[in-house]
Every structure is written in structure tokens, then in C-alpha cells.
C-alpha positions as a printed Julia matrix, in Angstrom:
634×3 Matrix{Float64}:
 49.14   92.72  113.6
 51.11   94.68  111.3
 52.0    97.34  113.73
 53.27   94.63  116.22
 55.41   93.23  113.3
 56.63   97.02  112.5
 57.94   97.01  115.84
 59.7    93.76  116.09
 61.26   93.73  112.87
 61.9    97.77  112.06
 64.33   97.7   114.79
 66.1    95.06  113.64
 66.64   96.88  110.21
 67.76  100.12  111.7
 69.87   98.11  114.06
 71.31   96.62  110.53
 71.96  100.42  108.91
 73.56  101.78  111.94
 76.62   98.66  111.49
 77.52  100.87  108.44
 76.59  104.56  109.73
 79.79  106.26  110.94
 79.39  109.6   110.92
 77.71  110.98  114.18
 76.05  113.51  112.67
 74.23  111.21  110.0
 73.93  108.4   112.73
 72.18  111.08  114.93
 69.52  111.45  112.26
 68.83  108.17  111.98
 68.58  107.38  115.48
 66.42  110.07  115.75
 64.07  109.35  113.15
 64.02  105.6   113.76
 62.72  106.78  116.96
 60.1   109.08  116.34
 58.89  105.81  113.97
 59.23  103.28  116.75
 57.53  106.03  119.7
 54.67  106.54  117.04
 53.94  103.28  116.44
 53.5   102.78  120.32
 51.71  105.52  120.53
 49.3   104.24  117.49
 49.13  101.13  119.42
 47.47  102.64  122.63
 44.63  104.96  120.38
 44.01  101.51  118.29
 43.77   98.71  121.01
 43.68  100.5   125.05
 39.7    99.93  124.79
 39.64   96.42  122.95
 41.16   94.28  125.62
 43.16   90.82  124.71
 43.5    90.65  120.96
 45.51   87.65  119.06
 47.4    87.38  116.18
 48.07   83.85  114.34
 50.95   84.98  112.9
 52.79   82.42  110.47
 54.93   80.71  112.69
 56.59   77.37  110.6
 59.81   78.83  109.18
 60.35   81.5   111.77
 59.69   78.7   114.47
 62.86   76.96  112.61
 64.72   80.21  112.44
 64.43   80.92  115.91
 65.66   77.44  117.47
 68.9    77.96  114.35
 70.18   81.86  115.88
 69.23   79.58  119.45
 71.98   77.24  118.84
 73.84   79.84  117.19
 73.76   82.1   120.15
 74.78   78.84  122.25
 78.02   78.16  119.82
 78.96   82.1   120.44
 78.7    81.69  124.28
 80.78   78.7   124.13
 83.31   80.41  122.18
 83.39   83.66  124.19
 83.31   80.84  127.35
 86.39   79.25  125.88
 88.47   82.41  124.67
 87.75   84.16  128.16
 88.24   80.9   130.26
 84.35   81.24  131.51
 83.75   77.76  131.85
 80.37   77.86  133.9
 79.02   79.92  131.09
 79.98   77.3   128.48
 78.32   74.7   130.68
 75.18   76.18  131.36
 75.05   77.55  127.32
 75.28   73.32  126.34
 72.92   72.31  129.14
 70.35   75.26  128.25
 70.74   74.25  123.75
 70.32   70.52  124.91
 67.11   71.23  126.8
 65.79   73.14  123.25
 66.97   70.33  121.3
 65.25   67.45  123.67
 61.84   69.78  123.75
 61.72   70.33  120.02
 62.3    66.87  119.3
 60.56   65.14  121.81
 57.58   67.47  121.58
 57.32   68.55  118.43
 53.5    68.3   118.44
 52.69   69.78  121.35
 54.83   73.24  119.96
 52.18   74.26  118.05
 50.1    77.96  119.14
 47.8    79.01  117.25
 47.64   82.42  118.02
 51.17   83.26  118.3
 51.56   87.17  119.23
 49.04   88.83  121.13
 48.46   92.6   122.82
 46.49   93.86  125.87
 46.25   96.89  127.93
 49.71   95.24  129.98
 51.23   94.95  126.69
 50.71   98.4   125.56
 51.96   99.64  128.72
 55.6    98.12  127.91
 55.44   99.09  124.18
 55.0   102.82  125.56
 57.93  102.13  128.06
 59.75  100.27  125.41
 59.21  102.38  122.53
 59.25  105.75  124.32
 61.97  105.77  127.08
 64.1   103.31  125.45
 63.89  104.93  121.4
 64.5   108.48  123.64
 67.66  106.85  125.1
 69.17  105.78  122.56
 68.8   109.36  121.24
 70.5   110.72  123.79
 72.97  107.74  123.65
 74.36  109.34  120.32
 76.16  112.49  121.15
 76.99  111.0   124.77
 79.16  108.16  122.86
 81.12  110.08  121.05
 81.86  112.3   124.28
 82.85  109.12  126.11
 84.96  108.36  123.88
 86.51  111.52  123.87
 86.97  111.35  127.52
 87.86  107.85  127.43
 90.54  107.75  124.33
 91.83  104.3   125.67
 88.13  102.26  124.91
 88.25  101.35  121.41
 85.75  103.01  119.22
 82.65  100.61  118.54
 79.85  102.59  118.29
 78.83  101.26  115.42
 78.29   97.95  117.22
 76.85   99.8   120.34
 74.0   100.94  118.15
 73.28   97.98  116.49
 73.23   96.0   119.84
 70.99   98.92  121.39
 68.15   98.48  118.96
 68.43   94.51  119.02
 67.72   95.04  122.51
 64.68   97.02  121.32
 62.75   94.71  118.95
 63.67   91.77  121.25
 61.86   93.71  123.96
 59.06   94.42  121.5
 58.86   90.78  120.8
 58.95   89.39  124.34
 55.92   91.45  125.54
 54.12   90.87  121.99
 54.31   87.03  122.01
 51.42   84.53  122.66
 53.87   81.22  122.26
 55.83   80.97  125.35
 58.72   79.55  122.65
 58.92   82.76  120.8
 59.0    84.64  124.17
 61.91   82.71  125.47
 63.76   82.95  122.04
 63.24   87.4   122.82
 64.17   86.48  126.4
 67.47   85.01  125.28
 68.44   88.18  122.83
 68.16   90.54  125.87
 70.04   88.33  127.54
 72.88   88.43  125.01
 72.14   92.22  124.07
 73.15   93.19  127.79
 76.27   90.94  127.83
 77.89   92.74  124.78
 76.82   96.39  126.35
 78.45   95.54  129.77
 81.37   94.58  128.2
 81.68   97.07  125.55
 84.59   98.94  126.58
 86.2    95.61  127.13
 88.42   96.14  130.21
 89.27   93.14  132.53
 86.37   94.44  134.93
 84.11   95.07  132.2
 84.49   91.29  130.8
 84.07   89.7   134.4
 80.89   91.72  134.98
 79.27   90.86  131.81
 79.69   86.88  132.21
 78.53   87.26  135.49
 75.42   88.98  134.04
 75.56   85.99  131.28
 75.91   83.4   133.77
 73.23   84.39  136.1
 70.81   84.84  133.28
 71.51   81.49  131.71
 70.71   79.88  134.69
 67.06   81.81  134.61
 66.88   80.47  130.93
 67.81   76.69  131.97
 64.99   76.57  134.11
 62.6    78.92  131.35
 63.38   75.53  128.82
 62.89   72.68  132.0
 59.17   74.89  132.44
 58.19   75.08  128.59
 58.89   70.99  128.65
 56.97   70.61  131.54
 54.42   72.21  130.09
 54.31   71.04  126.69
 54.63   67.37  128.28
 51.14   68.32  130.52
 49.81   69.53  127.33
 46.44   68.38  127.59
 45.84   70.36  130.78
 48.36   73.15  130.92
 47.58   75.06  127.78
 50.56   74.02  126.19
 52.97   77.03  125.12
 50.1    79.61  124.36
 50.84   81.75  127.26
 46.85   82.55  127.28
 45.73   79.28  127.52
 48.26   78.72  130.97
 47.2    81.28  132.54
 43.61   80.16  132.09
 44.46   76.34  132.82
 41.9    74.68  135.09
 44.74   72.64  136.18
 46.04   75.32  138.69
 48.83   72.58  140.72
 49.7    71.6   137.19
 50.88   75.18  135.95
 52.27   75.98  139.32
 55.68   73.95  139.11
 56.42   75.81  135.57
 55.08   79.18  136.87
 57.8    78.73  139.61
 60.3    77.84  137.08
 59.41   80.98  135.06
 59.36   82.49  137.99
 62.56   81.86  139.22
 64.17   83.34  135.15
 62.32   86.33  136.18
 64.54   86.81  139.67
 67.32   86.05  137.52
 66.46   89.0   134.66
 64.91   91.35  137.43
 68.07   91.05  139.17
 66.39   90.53  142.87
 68.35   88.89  145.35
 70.61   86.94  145.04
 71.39   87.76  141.37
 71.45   91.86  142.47
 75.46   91.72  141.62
 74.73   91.94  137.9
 72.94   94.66  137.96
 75.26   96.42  140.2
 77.92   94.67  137.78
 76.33   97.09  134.7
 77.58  100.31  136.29
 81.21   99.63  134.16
 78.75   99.87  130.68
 78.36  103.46  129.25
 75.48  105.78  131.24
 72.87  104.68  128.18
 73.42  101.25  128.7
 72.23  101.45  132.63
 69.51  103.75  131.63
 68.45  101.51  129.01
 69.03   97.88  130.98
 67.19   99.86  134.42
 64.05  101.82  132.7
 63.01  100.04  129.37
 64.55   96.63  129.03
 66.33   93.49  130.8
 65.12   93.73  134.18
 61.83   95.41  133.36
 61.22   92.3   131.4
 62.13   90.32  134.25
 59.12   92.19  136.5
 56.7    91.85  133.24
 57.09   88.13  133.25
 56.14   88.0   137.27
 53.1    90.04  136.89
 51.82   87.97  133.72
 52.16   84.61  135.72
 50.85   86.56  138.91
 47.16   85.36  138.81
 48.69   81.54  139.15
 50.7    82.75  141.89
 48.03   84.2   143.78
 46.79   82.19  146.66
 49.67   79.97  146.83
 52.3    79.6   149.33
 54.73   79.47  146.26
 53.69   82.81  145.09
 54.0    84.0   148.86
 57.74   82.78  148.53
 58.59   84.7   145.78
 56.77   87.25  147.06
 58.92   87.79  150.11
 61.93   86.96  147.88
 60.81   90.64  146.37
 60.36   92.07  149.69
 63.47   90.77  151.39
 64.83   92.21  148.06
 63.54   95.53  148.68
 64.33   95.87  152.22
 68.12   95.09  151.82
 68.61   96.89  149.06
 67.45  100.01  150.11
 68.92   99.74  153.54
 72.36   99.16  151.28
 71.88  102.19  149.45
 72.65  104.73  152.21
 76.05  103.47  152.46
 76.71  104.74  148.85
 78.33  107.72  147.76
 78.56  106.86  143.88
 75.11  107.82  142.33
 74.96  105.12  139.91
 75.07  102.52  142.91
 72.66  104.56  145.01
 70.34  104.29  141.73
 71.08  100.24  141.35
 70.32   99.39  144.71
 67.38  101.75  144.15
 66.22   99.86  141.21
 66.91   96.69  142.26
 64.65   97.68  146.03
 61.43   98.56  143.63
 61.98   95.28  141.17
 61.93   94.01  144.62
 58.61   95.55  145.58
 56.92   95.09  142.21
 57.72   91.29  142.35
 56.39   91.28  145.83
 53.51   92.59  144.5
 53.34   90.35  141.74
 54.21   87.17  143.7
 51.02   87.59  146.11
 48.87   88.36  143.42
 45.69   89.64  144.58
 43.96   91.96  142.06
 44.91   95.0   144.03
 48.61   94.06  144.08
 48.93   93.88  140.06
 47.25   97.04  140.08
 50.02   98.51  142.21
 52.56   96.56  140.17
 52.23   97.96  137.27
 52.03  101.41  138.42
 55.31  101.13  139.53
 56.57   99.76  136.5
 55.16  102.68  134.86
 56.7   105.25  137.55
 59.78  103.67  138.28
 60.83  103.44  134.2
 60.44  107.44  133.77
 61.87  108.16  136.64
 64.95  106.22  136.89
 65.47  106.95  132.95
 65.69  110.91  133.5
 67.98  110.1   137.01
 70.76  107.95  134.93
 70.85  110.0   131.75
 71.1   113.19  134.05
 73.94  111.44  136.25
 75.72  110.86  133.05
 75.48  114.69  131.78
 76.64  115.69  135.52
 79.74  113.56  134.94
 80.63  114.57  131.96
 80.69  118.21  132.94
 82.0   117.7   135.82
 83.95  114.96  135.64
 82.81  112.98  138.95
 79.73  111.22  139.59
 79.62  111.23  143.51
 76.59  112.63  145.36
 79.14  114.76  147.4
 80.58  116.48  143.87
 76.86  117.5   143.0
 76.89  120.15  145.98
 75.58  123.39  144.57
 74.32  121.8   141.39
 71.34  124.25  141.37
 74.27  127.2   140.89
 76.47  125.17  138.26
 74.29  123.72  136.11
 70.7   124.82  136.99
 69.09  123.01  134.16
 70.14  119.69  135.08
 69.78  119.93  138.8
 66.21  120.85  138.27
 65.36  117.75  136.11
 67.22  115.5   139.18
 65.17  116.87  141.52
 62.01  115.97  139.43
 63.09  112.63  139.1
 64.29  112.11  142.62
 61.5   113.86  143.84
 59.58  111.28  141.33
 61.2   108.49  143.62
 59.57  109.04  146.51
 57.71  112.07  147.41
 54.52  112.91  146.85
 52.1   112.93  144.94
 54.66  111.33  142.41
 53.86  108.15  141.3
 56.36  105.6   143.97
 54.29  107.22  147.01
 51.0   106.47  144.8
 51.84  102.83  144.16
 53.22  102.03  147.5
 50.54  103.51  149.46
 48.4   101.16  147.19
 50.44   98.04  147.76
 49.83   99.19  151.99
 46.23   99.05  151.32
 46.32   95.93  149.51
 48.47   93.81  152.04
 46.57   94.37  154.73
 43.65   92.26  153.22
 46.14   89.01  152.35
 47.21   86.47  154.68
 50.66   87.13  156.16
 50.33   90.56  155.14
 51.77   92.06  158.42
 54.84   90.93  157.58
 54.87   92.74  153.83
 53.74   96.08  155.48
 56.28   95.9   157.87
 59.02   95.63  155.28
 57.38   98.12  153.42
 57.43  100.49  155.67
 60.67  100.19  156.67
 62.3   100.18  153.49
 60.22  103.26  152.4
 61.43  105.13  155.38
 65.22  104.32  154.45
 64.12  104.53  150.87
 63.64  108.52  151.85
 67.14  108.7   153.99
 68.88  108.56  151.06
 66.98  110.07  148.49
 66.78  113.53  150.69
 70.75  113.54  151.42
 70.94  113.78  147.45
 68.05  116.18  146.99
 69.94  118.22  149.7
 72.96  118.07  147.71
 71.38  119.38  144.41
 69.78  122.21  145.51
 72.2   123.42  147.92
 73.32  126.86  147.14
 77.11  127.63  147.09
 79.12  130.56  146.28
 81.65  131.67  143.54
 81.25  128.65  141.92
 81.37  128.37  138.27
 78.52  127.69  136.14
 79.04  124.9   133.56
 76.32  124.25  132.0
 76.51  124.63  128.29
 74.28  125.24  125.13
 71.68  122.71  124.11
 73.28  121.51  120.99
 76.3   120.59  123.01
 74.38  118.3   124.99
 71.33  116.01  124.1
 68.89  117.48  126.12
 66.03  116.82  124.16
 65.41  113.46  125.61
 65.96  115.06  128.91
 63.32  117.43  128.88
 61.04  114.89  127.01
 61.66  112.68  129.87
 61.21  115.2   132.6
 57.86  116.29  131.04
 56.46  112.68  131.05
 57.41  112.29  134.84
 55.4   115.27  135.18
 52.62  113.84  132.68
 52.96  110.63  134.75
 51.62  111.93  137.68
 49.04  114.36  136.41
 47.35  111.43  134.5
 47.93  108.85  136.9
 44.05  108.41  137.17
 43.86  108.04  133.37
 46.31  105.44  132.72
 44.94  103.64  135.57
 41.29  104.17  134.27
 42.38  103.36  130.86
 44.95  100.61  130.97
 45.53   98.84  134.49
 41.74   99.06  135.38
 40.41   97.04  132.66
 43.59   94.7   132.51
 43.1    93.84  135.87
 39.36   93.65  135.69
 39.93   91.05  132.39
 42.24   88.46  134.27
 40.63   88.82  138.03
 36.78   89.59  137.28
 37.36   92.53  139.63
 37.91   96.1   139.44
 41.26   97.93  141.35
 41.23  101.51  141.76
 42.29  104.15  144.52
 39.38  105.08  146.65
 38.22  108.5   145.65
 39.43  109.91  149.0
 42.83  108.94  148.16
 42.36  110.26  144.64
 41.2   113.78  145.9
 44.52  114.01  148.32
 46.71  113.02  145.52
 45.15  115.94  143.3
 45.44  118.58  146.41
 49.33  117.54  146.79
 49.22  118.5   143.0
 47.81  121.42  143.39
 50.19  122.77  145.71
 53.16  121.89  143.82
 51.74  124.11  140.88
 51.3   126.97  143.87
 54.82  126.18  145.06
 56.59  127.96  141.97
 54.09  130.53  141.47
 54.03  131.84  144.87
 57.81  132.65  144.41
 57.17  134.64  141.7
 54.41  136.47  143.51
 56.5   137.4   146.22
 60.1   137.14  145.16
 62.26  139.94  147.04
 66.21  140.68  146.98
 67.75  138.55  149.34
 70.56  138.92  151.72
 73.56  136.9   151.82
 75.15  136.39  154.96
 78.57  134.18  156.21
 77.76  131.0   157.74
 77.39  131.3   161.35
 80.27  129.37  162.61
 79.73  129.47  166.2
 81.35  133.16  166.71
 84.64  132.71  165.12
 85.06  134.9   161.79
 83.41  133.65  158.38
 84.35  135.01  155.13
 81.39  134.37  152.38
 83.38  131.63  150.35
 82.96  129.49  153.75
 86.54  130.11  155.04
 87.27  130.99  158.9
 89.67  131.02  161.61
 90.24  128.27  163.9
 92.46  127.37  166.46
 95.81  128.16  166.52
 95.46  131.19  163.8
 94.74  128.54  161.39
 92.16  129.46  158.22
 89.7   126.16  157.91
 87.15  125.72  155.41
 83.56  124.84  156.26
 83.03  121.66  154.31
 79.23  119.75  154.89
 78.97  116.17  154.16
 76.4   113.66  154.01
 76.31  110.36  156.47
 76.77  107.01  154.74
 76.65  104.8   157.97
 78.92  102.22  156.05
 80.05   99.96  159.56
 75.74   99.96  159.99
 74.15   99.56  156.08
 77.32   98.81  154.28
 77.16   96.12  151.27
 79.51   93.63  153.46
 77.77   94.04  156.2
 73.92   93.47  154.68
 73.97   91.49  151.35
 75.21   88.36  151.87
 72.51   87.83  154.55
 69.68   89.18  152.37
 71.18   86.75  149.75
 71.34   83.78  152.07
 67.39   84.63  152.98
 66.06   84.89  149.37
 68.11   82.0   148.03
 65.87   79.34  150.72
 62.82   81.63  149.7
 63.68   80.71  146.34
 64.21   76.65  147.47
 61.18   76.54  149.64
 59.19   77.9   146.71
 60.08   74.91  144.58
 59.18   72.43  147.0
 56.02   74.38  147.58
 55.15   73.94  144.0
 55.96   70.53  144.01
 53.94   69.64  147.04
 51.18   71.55  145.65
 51.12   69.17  142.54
């Protein structure tokens, strides 16, 4: 229990330091050692408890329970006030419904509030402390030295990085908490810090646009946390034969119609955090925060605690037409957003849609439920958090050196800064070609469809939002690695740039897919084996194709060393008329035209007008007809 505590409460204290740390250098060391503590301590985690299964803690709970429900109504008077001073009035509302739901349950029930076995850890949980402790403690590394260039570039923002850094690992040990805790009232209390840790990043630099997008992110998530407090009442008024607020004991309820209605609730605050549809505009919202902040809210935190609620609650999901609603909420979710993707040109949008398209599988996944499904699930947790970490903390180098972020910009990458456009293609490739770990888990989630009812329906959407899923991807892959001419090369020295965490990063989406089989033998395996009574696994076949693919990729770069030879450059071929090798030639008239390539966005077929408010429209009765489904069901 003490390394659980470590992690929760550590954080906090370094979070505390960094408020009065203002030299970078100094505040670099810190940040640095902090995380090598917090990433060891996950790590310790995994050799003490991946073979031990479900452990609990009965932590002392009586003065921190009062503590909690105090910074709870302290957190509601801030809202209010940031509500009133920014004329936000939705956001003040839904703060006083949301404290007077607390209040009623903690008075009302005050002796049904009582866990005893208050945090807890499994194989799932140790998962997210690796993501959490890992990825996130390696961004905020990284975060350090790319602050203090964004606010050289951006002299206007006021300089808070103090603040930034104490918010940052907040968002850490609230993470921590949420996947440690046993008592469904300590989890929502961790639910509600990341859900005021991401409002103050998104509006950090505190622009007009930056303020509107972070109450929209506040509103949207308060309105997952009203319904979080109406399903810990429900279930601390069916006491007796819900469990109560020990998340073990609900998920083990022999009352299955009686957990439903607040699984559905829960449910419905983990849309709202994962960002699926129709919530996706926060996310997209985020893009105005500081590169570290979307790396951090996409990979380690916010939304991935959205997905890790879903796939706790999935076994009382599965079997239900409930779960099958929220199900195709996810793959509605995913289908949309992917499709909306190839209409973007900005790579931070191409990598929210993309983000939000896999919550969106991994909450179809989760929302079905079968023990082959949570399997798959958490694979692409796993997968998607070191991929999409290396992507946005790359995208962020590229525009500082470059000072543009658009896919079309990164043209000849591979010449200009070779490094870097080697560590995007990793995690692109990492995306969605294979044997990286996306192809894995959605070849998986094919297999596993095709045995549930309805399932037609979820491999058509998967198949079609994996083959747009690849449309884009390739036009940016083809962008990176295209080689141009007399162009300058830009890429600097290593102590110019934090590329520590980059190569860190790129080496575990390596590591991810070379030990795929172990952390599925190791973690998910017995996880899922604990909570279904059966085992989920690749079938060796599948297994033995994966390790060929990975075989060949080690060839790949080894065969051009074998038989590397001097190359000859040539003009483009522009269909006979004269070429000069920096791509200029003569057209008509005498004139000298420059051959420019450029990808197709298809805005008028898969643009964001044309495609999300339909999607939205779809998942919002998904959403309605999964209520009444749970009700009926009772």
C-alpha cells in the first residue's frame, strides 16, 4: 500500500515545490528526478503485484473522506467564481447542481459511504500506473525546455510556468488515485481534479479562444460528473444489493438490473471524459493548450481515464442491450471521426480526430464486453498511449523548428530534420501498420465481433473506418519521408531540444510491439481470466504472422546496408518539358512553374460540417436509448 500512497501523494508534493522553482535549469532537475521516482515506482509496482492478481488496501479513510467532500465544495465555489467572472453561466449551474448532489448523498447516506477496502491494484491497474507514471512523468520532462521555448516564441502569453507545472503533476497523482481507488467516492473526488487540471491547461495562455475552449471542456465534463454523483446515490441507496461504493463489490453484484442503471450513468461520465461523440469538441477544443498539454490530456490522462472507467464497468455491460448502445456510441464515434480526419491539414487535428476514432473503438469494445473485447481494449489503450505520446511531442518539436505545424510543411522532413522524421514515422507507422500494436488490437476486436450478436454491424464499421483510418495516415507518412532538394537541414543538437523523452518514447513503441505477447501473457491474460473465468489470447497462428512481420522489419534496414549503392539523381519527369533539379520548369507561354505535390483533403466529401453534426445527432439517441434500456432492464 505504501507504494500506491507514494504515488498519489509524491506528486502532489513535487507539484507543491515546482509553485516556487523558477529557474528552468533547476526546475528541469526536478522534473526530471521526480520522474525517474514516479516511473520507478510503477515500474516496482508491476515486479511486486503483475502475478498476485486483485489486492486491497483498507486504507484510513475518516478524515481524508472529510477532506475530500471540503476541496469538493471548494472546487465547486472556484467554478462558480470563474463561471461568474467569465459570464459562463451553464458552468455555474451544473457546478451547484453537481455540490448539491454530494451534499444530499453524504447526508442522506452517510452509512451506506463506508468501504472497507478503499484502494486496490490489479493487473488493469498496473497497466495505467505504467502509462501514467511512464508516458505522462516523460512528458512532463520534455514539457520543461519546450515551455520556456513557447514562451519565447509566444512573448505575448504571460509567463506561468510555475503554475503549468504544478497543475501538470496534480493531473498526475489524481490519475494515480483514480485507477488506485476501491471506493467509487474517492474515485469520483480524482475524477473531478482531472477534470479541473485540464480546464486550467486549456486555458493557460488565457486568450479569448483559449477561455471558451476550456469551459466548454468544463462544462461537458461536469455534466459526466452530475450523472457520476446521481449513480453513486443510486447505488448507495440499493446498498444491500449493489455493493455499495466498493467498486469490487458492484462489479460482482448478483443484482445485475440493479447495477445496470448506475453503470449507464458511469457510463455516460466516461463519454463525457473520453471525449466520444458528441462531447469530441473538447478534445478538439485542447489543441489552443501548449503541445505537452495535448500529449499529456491524449496519451496518459483525462480521456484515457474516461476509456479505463468503460472497461472496469464492461463485464456489467456485457450482454445487455445498454452496453450494446454505448457500444455503438464508440463505434459511430470511430467511424466519423476518422472519416473527419482526412479533411485535415493541421496535424494536431488529424491526431484529435485520431484519438478521439480509437477512444471510440476501445469503448466499443468495452461497451459489448465479451472477454475477448476487454482483451482487445486494453491493448489499445496500451498502443494507442505510446504512440500518440511520441506523435504530439514530435509535432511540437517540428513546429518549433519550423515554425508551422501543417502536414503539407513537413514535406522532406526526412532531409531537414532526419531525427525527428524517423521517430514520426515509428509512431505513425505505430498507428496503423503492421505488426504495430493498432493492427494487433483491431484484428482482435474483428475476431471477437464476429461471435456477438449484432456483430455484423461492428465489423462493418470497423472496417471501414480502418480503411480511412490508413488514407490519412499514409498521405502524412508520404509527406515525412519524401525526399526534397537544397533544402536546409534544421535539426539541432540534443541539449537544445528535449529529446530524451523522445527517444525513450520511440524505444517503448518499439518495445511495445516486440513484447506484445508478454504484456498480454502477463497482464491482460490473467485480468481478463480473473473477472470473466475465461482466458483471451491471439491464436498462435496469428501470433506466428505477427512475429514474421517483425522479422522483416528488422531485415528491412539491414538489407540497405547490405546493398547500399550511390544513387542517381535525376529531374522530375515533367511530361517532356525541361526540369531543373530544384523542381522548376518551363510552361506555357515561356513561363518558369514550380512542381509543387499536394495531398487530397476531400473537404466538400469528409469535411467536419459536412460529417459531425450527424455522427453527433446518432450517438446522442444511442446515448438516450441506453438509459431507457437500463431502466427497462430494472
Amino acid at each position: 500500500m505504501q507504494t500506491l500512497l507514494f504515488l498519489i501523494v509524491f506528486p502532489i508534493l513535487v507539484a507543491c515545490l515546482l509553485l516556487f522553482v523558477k529557474r528552468t535549469t533547476l526546475r528541469y532537475a526536478v522534473v526530471a528526478l521526480s520522474a525517474l521516482a514516479i516511473g520507478g515506482a510503477s515500474i516496482y509496482l508491476l515486479i511486486r503485484y503483475a502475478f498476485e492478481g486483485a489486492v486491497y488496501f483498507a486504507a484510513p479513510s475518516g478524515a481524508i473522506d472529510l477532506a475530500m467532500v471540503a476541496i469538493e465544495m471548494g472546487l465547486a465555489l472556484f467554478i462558480i467564481y470563474m463561471g461568474a467572472k467569465f459570464k459562463n453561466y451553464l458552468a455555474i449551474v451544473l457546478a451547484v447542481v453537481q455540490a448539491a448532489l454530494v451534499v444530499y448523498l453524504e447526508m442522506t447516506f452517510s452509512g451506506s459511504l463506508h468501504a472497507v477496502n478503499n484502494l486496490f491494484i490489479d493487473q488493469f491497474s498496473i497497466i495505467m500506473a505504467l502509462i501514467i507514471g511512464i508516458i505522462g512523468s516523460l512528458i512532463a520532462v520534455y514539457a520543461v525546455r519546450y515551455m520556456e521555448t513557447y514562451h519565447h516564441h509566444h512573448p505575448e502569453v504571460r509567463d506561468r510556468q510555475t503554475f503549468f507545472f504544478f497543475v501538470i503533476f496534480v493531473f498526475l497523482a489524481a490519475m494515480f488515485g483514480l485507477v488506485f481507488s476501491n471506493n467509487l467516492m474517492w474515485l469520483f473526488f480524482f475524477w473531478e481534479i482531472t477534470t479541473i487540471s485540464s480546464f486550467l491547461l486549456i486555458g493557460y495562455s488565457e486568450t479569448g479562444e483559449a477561455t471558451k475552449n476550456a469551459f466548454r471542456a468544463l462544462v461537458m465534463n461536469l455534466l459526466g460528473g452530475v450523472a457520476f454523483v446521481v449513480a453513486l446515490i443510486l447505488l448507495a441507496a440499493t446498498e444491500p444489493t449493489s455493493g455499495g461504493i466498493e467498486l469490487s463489490r458492484v462489479l460482482a453484484s448478483p443484482d445485475a438490473a440493479v447495477v445496470l442503471i448506475p453503470a449507464v450513468l458511469i457510463g455516460f461520465a466516461g463519454i463525457t471524459k473520453a471525449a466520444l461523440m458528441p462531447f469530441s469538441s473538447w478534445l478538439l477544443g485542447a489543441m489552443v493548450a501548449p503541445t505537452p498539454v495535448s500529449a499529456l490530456l491524449h496519451s496518459s490522462t483525462m480521456v484515457k481515464a474516461g476509456v479505463y472507467i468503460l472497461v472496469r464497468f464492461s463485464p456489467v455491460f456485457a450482454g445487455t442491450f445498454a452496453g450494446l448502445s454505448i457500444g455503438l456510441v464508440g463505434g459511430v464515434t470511430f467511424l466519423v471521426a476518422s472519416a473527419i480526419a482526412i479533411s485535415q491539414s493541421d496535424a494536431k487535428s488529424v491526431l484529435a480526430y485520431s484519438t478521439i476514432a480509437n477512444l471510440g473503438l476501445i469503448a466499443a469494445c468495452a461497451g459489448v464486453g465479451t472477454y475477448m473485447l476487454v482483451w482487445a481494449a486494453i491493448l489499445l489503450i496500451v498502443f494507442h498511449a505510446v504512440a500518440k505520446s511520441l506523435l504530439f511531442l514530435g509535432t511540437g518539436a517540428i513546429e518549433h523548428r519550423t515554425g508551422s505545424r501543417d502536414i503539407e510543411d513537413m514535406e522532406g522532413l526526412i532531409v531537414r530534420m532526419p531525427k525527428m522524421a524517423v521517430m514520426m514515422f515509428i509512431g505513425i507507422a505505430g498507428m496503423f501498420l503492421a505488426p504495430f500494436g493498432m493492427l494487433i488490437s483491431k484484428w482482435a476486436a474483428i475476431e471477437a465481433f464476429v461471435q456477438v450478436p449484432f456483430g455484423l454491424i461492428f465489423i462493418a464499421i470497423l472496417a471501414y473506418g480502418s480503411a480511412v483510418t490508413v488514407f490519412f495516415w499514409a498521405k502524412w507518412m508520404g509527406k515525412l519521408v519524401t525526399v526534397t532538394r537544397n533544402t536546409e537541414r534544421v535539426e539541432k543538437g540534443f541539449f537544445e531540444e528535449s529529446w530524451a523523452p523522445l527517444y525513450i518514447i520511440t524505444g517503448l513503441v518499439i518495445a511495445a510491439v516486440l513484447l506484445f505477447p508478454v504484456i498480454s501473457s502477463i497482464l491482460i491474460e490473467p485480468y481478463v481470466l480473473a473477472i470473466y473465468g475465461v482466458t483471451a489470447h491471439l491464436a498462435d497462428a496469428n501470433v506466428a504472422i505477427m512475429l514474421l512481420m517483425i522479422a522483416l522489419l528488422l531485415v528491412l534496414p539491414v538489407s540497405f546496408l547490405l546493398f547500399k549503392r550511390t544513387a542517381r539523381h535525376l529531374p522530375a519527369y515533367m511530361g517532356g518539358r525541361p526540369a531543373t533539379p530544384d523542381l522548376h520548369f518551363a510552361g506555357s507561354l515561356g513561363m518558369t512553374r514550380e512542381a509543387q505535390t499536394r495531398n487530397y483533403y476531400l473537404t466538400e466529401y469528409f469535411g467536419e460540417a459536412k460529417l459531425f453534426r450527424p455522427g453527433a445527432t446518432v450517438c446522442i439517441v444511442l446515448i438516450l436509448v441506453s438509459w431507457a434500456l437500463a431502466g427497462v432492464a430494472l
